[in-house]
C-alpha positions in Angstrom: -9.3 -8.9 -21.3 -9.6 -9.4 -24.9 -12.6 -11.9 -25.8 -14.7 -11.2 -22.5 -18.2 -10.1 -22.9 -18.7 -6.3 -21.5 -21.6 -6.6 -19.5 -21.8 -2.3 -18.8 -22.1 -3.5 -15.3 -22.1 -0.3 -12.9 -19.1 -0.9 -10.6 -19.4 0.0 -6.5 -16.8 0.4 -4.0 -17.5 -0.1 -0.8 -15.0 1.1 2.2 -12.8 -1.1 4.8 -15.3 -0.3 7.3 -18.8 -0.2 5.3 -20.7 -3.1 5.1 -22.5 -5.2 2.1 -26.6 -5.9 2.0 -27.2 -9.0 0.8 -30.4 -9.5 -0.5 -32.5 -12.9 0.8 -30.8 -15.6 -1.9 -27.0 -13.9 -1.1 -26.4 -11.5 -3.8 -25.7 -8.2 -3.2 -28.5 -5.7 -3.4 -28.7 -3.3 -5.5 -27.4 -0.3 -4.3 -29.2 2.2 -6.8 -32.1 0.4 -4.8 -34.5 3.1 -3.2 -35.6 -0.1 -0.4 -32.6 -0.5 0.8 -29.9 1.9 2.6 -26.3 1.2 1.2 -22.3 1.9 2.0 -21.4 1.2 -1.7 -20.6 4.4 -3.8 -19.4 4.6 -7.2 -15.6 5.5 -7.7 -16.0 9.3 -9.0 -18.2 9.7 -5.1 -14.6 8.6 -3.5 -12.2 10.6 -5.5 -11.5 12.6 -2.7 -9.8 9.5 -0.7 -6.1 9.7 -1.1 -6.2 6.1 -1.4 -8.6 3.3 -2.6 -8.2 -0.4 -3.5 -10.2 -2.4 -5.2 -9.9 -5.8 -4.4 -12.0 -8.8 -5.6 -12.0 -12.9 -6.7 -10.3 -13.3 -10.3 -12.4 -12.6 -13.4 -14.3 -9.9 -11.5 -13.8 -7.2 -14.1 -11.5 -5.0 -11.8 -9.1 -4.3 -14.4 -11.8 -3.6 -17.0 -14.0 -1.6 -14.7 -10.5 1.1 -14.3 -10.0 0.8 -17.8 -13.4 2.2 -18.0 -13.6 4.8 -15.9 -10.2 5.8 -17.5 -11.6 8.7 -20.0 -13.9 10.1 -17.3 -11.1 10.3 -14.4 -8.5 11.5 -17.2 -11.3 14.6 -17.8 -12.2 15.4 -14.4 -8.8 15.3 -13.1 -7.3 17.6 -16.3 -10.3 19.8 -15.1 -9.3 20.4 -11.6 -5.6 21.1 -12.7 -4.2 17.2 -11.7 -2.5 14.6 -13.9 -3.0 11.0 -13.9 -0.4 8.7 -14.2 -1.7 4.7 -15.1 0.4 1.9 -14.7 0.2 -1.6 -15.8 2.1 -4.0 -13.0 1.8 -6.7 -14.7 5.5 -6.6 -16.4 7.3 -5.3 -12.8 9.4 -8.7 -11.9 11.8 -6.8 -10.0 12.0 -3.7 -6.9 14.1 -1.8 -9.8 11.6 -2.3 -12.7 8.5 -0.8 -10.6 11.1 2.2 -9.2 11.8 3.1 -13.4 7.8 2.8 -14.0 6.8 4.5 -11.2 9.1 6.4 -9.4 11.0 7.7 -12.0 8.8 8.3 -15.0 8.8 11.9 -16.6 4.7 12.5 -14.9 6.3 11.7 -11.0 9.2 13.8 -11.7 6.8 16.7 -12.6 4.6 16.2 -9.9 7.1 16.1 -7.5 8.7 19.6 -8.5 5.4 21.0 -9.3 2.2 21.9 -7.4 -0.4 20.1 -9.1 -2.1 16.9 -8.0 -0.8 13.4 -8.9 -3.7 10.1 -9.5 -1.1 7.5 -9.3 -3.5 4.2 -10.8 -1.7 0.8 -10.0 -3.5 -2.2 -12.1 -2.6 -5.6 -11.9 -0.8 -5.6 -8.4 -1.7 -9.3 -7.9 -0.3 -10.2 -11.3 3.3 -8.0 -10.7 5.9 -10.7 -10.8 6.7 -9.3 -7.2 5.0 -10.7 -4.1 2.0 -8.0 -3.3 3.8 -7.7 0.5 6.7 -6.6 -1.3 4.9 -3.9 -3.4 2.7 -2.6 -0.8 5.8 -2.0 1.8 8.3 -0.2 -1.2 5.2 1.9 -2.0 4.7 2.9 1.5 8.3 3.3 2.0 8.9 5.2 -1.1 5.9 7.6 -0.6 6.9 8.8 3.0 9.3 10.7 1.0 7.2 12.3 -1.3 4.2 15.2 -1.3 1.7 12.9 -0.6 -0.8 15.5 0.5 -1.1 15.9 -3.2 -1.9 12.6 -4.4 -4.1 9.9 -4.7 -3.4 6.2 -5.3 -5.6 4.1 -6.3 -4.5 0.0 -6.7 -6.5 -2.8 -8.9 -5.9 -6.4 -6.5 -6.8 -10.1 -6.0 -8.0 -10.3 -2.8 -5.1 -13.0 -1.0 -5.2 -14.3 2.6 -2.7 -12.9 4.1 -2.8 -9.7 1.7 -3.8 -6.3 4.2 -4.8 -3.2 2.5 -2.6 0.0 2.3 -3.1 2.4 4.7 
């Protein structure tokens, strides 16, 4: 991310079943737009969905947009009594590397024998030396095991053919 120009773009997310307006020369419309009804919310509008993915092409900023949001969601979620726990995939090249960074770090171990809420922030899942399949079935597989009534995942992805969204 070093070197790339910050544009202060505002990010939008939009959900697996909401649609995109396209405005007549293909780009998307803007959603702030008063003309025009859209689907797309900001992340802090979604906060309550226990899990969100933001997918896109390569160079998009997805990376950069979580990195900024990172102060604000750290705040709001210390506010409401929660902890975040942010993870870069990038370095996970094996099933037992992303169980040490994730399932075992000193924030999931207090979350788990706690009662607060857990923000569990996966970047880089296209980039994890693991094939995303892979990833996405031992993080379902691991969770079932887990309070996940009190957490919330959100993952930073390439969109792939072939790649399906957690559910």
């Amino acid at each position: 991310m070093a070197g790339k120009k910050n544009y202060g773009w505002r990010r939008f997310w939009c959900l697996r079943d909401g649609s995109l307006n396209l405005d007549y020369d293909g780009f998307l419309a803007d959603p702030d737009g008063s003309y025009v009804k859209s689907e797309l919310r900001p992340l802090a509008e979604l906060s309550n969905r226990p899990c969100l993915a933001l997918l896109g092409e390569p160079g998009m900023g997805k990376s950069r947009t979580m990195q900024s949001e990172r102060v604000a969601i750290d705040a709001s979620v210390l506010a409401e009594g929660g902890k975040t726990l942010w993870l870069d995939l990038r370095s996970c090249g094996s099933e037992y590397r992303l169980d040490s960074k994730l399932f075992k770090s000193h924030e999931f171990a207090l979350w788990e024998e706690g009662d607060h809420y857990l923000h569990v922030f996966l970047d880089s899942l296209d980039e994890c030396l693991l094939q995303v399949n892979t990833v996405a079935a031992l993080l379902v597989d691991e969770l079932q095991d887990y309070p996940i009534e009190r957490l919330s995942l959100r993952l930073e992805c390439l969109v792939q053919e072939g790649v399906h969204a957690l559910h």
